[in-house]
C-alpha positions as CSV (number, residue, x, y, z in Angstrom):
1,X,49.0,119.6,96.6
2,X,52.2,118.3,95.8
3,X,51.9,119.2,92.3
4,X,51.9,123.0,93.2
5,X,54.3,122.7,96.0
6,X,57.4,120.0,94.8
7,X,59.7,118.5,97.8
8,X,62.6,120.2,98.1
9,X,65.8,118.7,98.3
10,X,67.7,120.3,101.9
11,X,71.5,120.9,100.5
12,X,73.9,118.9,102.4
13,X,75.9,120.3,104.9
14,X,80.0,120.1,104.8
15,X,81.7,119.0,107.6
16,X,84.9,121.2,106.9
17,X,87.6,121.2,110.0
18,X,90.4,123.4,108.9
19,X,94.4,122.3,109.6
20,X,95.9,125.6,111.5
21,X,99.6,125.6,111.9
22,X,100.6,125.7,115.8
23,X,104.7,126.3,116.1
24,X,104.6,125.3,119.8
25,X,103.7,121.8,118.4
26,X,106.3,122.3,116.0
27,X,108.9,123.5,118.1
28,X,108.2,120.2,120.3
29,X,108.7,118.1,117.7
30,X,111.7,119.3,116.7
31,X,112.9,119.3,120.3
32,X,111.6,115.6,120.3
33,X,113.6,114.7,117.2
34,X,116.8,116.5,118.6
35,X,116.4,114.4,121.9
36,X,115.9,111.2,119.6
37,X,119.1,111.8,117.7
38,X,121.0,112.4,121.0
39,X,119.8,109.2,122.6
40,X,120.4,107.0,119.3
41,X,124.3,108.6,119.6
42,X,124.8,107.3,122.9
43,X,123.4,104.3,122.5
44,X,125.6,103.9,119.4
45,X,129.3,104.8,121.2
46,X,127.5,102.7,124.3
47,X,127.3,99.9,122.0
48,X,123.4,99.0,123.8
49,X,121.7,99.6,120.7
50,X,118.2,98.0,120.5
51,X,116.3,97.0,117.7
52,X,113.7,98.2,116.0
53,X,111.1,96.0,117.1
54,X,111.9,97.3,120.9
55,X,111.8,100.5,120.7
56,X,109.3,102.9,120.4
57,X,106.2,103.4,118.4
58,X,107.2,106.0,115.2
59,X,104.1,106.6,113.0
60,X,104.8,106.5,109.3
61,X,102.5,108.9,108.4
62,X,103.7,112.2,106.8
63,X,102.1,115.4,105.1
64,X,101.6,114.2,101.4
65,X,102.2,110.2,102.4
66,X,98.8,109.2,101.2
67,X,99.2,110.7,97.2
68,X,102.5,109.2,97.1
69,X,101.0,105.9,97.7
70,X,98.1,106.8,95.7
71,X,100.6,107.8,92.5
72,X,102.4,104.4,93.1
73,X,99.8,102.3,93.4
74,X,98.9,104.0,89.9
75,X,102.0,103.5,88.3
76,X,101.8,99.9,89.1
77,X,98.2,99.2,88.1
78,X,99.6,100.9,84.6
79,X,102.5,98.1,84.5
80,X,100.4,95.6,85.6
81,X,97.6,96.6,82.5
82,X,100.4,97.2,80.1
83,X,101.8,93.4,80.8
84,X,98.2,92.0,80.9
85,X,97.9,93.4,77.5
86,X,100.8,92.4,76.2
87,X,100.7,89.1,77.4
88,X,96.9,88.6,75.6
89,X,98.3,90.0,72.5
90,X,101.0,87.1,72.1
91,X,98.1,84.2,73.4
92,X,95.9,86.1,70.5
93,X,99.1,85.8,68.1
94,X,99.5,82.4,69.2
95,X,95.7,81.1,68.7
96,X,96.2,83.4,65.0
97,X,99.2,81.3,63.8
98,X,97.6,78.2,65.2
99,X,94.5,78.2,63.3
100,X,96.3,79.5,60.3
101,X,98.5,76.5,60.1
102,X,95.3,74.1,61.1
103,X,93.4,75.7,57.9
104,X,96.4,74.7,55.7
């Protein structure tokens, strides 16, 4: 029966949330940064500034963060491959003149 009739595969389903831009969000952060900036002036001509450590949490994360890391991380792996060849090249060169001068 299964001969006539094969299994068919169901397709998978995509889980696609879409990113909608909301200006009152934006408007609120902007507000938010404006009352930061105001705050960190006081404290500055108050001479009470805190550290870092002490204040508040700030995420790091920021449209596009993740493929800038991604492209770094790239451009090192490149610099790290291009001195791990390098650096083989000169043992190989080294072995090479070593076995050359033995064989004399």
């Amino acid at each position: 029966m299964s001969i006539l009739f094969p299994k068919l595969n169901k397709p998978r389903e995509w889980d696609y949330r879409p990113i909608y831009y909301d200006p009152e969000k934006e408007r609120r952060k902007e507000r938010l940064r404006e009352l930061q900036e105001e705050r960190r002036e006081r404290e500055l001509v108050s001479g009470e500034r805190k550290s870092e450590a002490d204040g508040e949490y700030h995420h790091t994360l920021e449209r596009g963060s993740f493929r800038r890391a991604a492209t770094h991380r790239e451009s090192q792996r490149v610099n790290e491959n291009r001195k791990t060849n390098i650096r083989f090249l000169i043992i190989l060169l080294a072995l090479l003149l070593m076995a050359f001068f033995f064989w004399l």
